[in-house]
C-alpha positions in Angstrom: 1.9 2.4 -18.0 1.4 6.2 -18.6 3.3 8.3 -15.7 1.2 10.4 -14.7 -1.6 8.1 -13.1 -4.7 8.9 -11.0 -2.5 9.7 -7.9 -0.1 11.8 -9.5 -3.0 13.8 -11.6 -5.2 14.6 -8.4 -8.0 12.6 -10.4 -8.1 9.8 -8.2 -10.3 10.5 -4.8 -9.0 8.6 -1.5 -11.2 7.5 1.3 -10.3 10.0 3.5 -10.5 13.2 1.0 -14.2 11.8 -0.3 -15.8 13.4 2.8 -14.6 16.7 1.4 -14.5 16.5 -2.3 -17.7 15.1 -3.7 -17.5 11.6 -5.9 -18.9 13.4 -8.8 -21.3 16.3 -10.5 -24.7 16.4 -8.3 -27.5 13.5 -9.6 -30.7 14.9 -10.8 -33.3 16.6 -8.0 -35.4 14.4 -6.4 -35.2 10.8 -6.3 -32.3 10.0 -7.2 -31.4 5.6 -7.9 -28.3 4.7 -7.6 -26.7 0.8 -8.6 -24.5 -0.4 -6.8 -22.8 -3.8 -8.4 -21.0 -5.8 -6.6 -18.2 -8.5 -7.6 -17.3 -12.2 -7.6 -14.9 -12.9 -10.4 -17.1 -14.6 -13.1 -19.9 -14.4 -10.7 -20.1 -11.0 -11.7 -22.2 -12.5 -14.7 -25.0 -12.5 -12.6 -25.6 -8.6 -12.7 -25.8 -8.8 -16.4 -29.3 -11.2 -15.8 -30.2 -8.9 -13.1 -29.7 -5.8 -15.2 -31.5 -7.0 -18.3 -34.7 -7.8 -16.0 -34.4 -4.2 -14.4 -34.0 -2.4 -17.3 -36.9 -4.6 -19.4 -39.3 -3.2 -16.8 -38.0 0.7 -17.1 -35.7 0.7 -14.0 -32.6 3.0 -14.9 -30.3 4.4 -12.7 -29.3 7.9 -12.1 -25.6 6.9 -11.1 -23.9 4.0 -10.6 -21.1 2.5 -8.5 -18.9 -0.7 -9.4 -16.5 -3.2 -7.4 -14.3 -5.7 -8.1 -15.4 -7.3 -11.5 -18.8 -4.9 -10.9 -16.7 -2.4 -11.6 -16.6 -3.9 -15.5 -20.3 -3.6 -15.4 -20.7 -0.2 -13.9 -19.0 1.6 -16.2 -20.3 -0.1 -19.3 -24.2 0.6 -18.0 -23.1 4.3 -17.3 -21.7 4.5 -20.7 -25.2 3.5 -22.4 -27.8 2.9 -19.9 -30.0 0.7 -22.0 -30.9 -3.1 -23.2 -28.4 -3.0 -26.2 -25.5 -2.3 -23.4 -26.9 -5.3 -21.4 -26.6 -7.5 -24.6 -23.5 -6.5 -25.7 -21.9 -7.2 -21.7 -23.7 -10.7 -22.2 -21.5 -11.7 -25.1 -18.3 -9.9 -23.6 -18.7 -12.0 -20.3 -19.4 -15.5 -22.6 -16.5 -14.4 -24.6 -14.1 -14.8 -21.6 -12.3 -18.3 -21.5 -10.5 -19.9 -18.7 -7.4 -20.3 -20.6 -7.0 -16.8 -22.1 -7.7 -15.3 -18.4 -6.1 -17.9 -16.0 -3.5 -19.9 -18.5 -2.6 -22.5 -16.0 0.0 -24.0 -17.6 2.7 -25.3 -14.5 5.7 -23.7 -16.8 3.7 -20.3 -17.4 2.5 -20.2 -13.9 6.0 -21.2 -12.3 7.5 -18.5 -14.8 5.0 -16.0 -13.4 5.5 -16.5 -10.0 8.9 -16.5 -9.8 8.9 -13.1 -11.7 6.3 -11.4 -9.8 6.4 -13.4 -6.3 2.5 -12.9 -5.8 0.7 -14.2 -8.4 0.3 -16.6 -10.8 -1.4 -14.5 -13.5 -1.3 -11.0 -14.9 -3.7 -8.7 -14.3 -2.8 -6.4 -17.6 -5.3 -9.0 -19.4 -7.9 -7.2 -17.2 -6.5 -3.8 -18.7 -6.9 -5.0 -21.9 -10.5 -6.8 -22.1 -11.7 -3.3 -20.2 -10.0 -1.2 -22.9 -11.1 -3.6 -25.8 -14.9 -3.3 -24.2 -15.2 -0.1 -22.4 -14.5 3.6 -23.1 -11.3 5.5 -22.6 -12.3 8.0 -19.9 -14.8 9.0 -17.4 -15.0 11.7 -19.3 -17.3 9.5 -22.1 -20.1 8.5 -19.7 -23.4 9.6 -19.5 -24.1 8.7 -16.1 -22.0 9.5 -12.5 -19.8 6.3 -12.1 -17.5 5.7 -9.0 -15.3 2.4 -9.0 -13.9 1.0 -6.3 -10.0 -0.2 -5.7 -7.7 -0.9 -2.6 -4.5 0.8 -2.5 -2.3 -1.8 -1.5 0.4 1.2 -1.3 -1.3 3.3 0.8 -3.4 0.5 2.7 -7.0 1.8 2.1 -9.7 1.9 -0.4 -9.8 4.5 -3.4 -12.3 5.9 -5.7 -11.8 6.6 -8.8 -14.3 8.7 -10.7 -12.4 10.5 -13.3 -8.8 9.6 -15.8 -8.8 6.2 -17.3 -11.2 3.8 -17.2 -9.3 0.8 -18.1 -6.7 1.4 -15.3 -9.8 1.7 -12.9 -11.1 -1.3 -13.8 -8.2 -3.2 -13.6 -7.3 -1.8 -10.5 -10.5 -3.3 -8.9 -10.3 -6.0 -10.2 -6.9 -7.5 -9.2 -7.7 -10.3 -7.1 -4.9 -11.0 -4.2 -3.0 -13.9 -4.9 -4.6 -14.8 -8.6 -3.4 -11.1 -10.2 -0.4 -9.2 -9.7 -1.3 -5.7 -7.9 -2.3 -3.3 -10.8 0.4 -0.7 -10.8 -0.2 3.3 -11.5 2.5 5.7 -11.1 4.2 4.8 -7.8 1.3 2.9 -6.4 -0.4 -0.8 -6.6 -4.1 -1.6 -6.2 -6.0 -5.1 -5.9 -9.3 -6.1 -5.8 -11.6 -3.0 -4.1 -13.8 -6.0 -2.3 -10.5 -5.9 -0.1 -12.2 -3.2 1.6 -15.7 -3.0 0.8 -17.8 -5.6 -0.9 -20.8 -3.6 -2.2 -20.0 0.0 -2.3 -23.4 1.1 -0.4 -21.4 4.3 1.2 -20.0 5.2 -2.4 -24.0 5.6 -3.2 -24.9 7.8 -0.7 -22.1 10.0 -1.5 -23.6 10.3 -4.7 -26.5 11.3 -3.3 -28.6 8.3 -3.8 -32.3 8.1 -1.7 -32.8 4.8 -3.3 -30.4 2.2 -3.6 -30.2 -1.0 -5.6 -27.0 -3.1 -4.9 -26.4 -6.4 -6.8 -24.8 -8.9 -4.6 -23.4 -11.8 -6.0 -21.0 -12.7 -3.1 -23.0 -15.3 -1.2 -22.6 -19.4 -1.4 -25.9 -20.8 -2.1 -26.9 -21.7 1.1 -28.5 -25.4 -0.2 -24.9 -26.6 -1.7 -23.1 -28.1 1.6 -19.7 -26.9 1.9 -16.7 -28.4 0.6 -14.1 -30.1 2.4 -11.1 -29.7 0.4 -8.7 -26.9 1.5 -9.7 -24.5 -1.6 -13.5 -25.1 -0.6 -13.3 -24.1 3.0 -11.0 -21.4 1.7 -13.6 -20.2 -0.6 -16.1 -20.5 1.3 -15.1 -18.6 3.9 -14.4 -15.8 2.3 -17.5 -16.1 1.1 -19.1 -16.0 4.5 -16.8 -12.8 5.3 -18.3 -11.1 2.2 -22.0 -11.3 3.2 -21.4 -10.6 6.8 -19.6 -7.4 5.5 -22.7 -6.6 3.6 -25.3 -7.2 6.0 -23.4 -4.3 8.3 -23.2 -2.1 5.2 -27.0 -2.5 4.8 -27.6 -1.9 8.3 -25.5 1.0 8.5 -27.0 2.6 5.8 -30.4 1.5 5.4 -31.6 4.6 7.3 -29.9 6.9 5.0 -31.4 6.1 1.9 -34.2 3.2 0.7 -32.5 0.5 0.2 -33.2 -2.5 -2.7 -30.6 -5.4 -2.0 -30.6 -8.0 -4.4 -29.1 -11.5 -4.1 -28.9 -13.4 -7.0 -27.7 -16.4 -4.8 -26.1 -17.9 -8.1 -23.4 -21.2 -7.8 -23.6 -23.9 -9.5 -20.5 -25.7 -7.7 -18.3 -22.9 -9.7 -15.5 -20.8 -8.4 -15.5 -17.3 -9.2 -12.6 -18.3 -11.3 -14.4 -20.5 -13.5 -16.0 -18.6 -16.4 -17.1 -22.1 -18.1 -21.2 -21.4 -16.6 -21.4 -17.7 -17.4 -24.4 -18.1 -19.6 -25.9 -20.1 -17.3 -25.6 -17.7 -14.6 -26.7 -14.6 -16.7 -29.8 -17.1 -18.0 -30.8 -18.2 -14.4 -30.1 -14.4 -12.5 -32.4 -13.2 -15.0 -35.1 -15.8 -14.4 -35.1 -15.4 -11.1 -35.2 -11.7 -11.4 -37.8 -11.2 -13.5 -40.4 -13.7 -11.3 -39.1 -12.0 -8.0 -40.4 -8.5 -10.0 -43.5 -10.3 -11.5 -44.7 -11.6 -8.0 -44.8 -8.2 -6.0 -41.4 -7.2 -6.2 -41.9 -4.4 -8.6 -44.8 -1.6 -6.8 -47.3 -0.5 -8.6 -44.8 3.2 -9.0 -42.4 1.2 -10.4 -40.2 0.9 -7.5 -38.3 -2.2 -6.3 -39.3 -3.6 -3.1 -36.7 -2.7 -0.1 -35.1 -5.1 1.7 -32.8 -7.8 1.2 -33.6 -10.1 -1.5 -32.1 -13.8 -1.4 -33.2 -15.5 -4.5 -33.2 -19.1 -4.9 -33.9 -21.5 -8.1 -37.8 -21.1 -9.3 -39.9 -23.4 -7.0 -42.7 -22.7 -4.7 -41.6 -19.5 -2.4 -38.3 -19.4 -4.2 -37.8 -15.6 -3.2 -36.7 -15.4 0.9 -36.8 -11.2 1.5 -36.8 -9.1 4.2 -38.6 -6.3 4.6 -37.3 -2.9 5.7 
């Protein structure tokens, strides 16, 4: 790992210096649309479907913001905003396999465990798929990016907006418990849904009046919970994920328009199982493109506002809410 990380550089912008130093170059005048993508470990292959219907209907973004394995898909789309991007993150999230992410050999997880005392897998692999995939710097993207980390050092959430992508990504990324903390310099970082889920506030700080945030946190509220102690794990955090975004959209949905799309996505899969990611990009996308087809998509080629939960394709599949 190079020395001089974000921290040491001055190129990485905490929480508390954000209110005076400004995420990134103004957005254009106007209206200004800002993404906001959201994580959920192979979940996160949702907002690839999602994307691909947005973008097929001429919805692009003026910034965009990324958390947790979002933050993988953020900076891609702000590197090429455009259908070719959305095809080539398709085949990088079917690429992934369990066993070259999460090798759960019992020898190679004891091993790791014992060596780093808080994980069982190493979160350089996330360095390395985001360096294979993604650009070097910020520096190389066409569009205002912000991704979103937890200092586990410092004990709050950072942006980072400028240096190396890679590190950024891998820094929020890090899921507690599953990845070591992602060191750089003389700090460690997990997962940025440690401290916020979405990244609504990030958008507004961009200077976003309209706002669509990809959501992929939420249990599908038709599969009853499990009873095993990883399922009521699970699925609690689950439940503390969306009550955190519902206060972020209540928070904020007076300070820009606010799209909030909920792909709703499980099919009895962890968001450590990548073995249904092209069914979850196949099925996001479905469901996508028919909430747009039936009204969701105005007539000026805005997105609806509100929060959108949607279900598998039957009769009133779609539950929104209106702002």
């Amino acid at each position: 790992m190079p020395e001089d990380g974000f921290w040491r550089s001055g190129r990485m912008l905490s929480w508390w210096r954000r209110r005076r130093t400004p995420l990134s170059p103004p957005l254009p005048a106007s209206r200004r649309l800002v993404f906001v993508l959201g994580g959920g470990g192979s979940r996160g292959a949702c907002t690839v479907g999602v994307l691909r219907a947005l973008l097929e209907v001429g919805i692009k973004p003026d910034g965009v913001v990324g958390c947790s394995s979002g933050a993988f898909n953020a900076v891609a789309l702000a590197w090429k905003p455009d259908l070719q991007t959305i095809e080539r993150l398709a085949k990088v999230w079917e690429s992934i396999r369990n066993r070259d992410l999460f090798n759960r050999n019992p020898l190679r997880m004891a091993y790791r465990f014992a060596r780093s005392h808080n994980s069982f897998f190493d979160s350089r692999y996330l360095r390395t798929l985001a360096a294979v995939n993604l650009p070097a710097t910020f520096d190389q993207l066409v569009l205002p990016c912000a991704v979103i980390a937890t200092n586990l050092t410092r004990g709050r959430k950072e942006i980072f907006t400028s240096g190396s992508v890679p590190d950024a990504v891998a820094a929020s990324s890090a899921i507690p418990g599953v990845f070591n903390p992602y060191r750089i310099g003389d700090e460690e970082f997990i997962d940025g849904a440690v401290t916020e889920n979405v990244g609504l506030a990030e958008a507004i700080a961009l200077g976003a009046t309209h706002v669509i945030a990809i959501d992929n946190s939420t249990a599908n509220p038709r599969r009853p919970p499990s009873n095993s102690l990883a399922g009521v794990l699970a699925q609690s955090v689950q439940i503390m994920l969306a009550q955190r975004t519902m206060e972020e959209y209540l928070r904020y949905c007076e300070k820009a328009e606010i799209t909030l799309l909920m792909p709703n996505v499980e099919f009895g899969t962890e968001g450590t199982d990548f073995s249904q990611v092209q069914r979850l990009i196949q099925e996001s996308y479905a469901r996508t493109a028919a909430f747009l087809a039936a009204g969701g998509l105005g007539e000026d080629g805005r997105v609806e506002p509100g929060i959108h939960c949607m279900l598998p394709r039957r009769p009133q599949g779609i539950v929104s809410l209106a702002q």
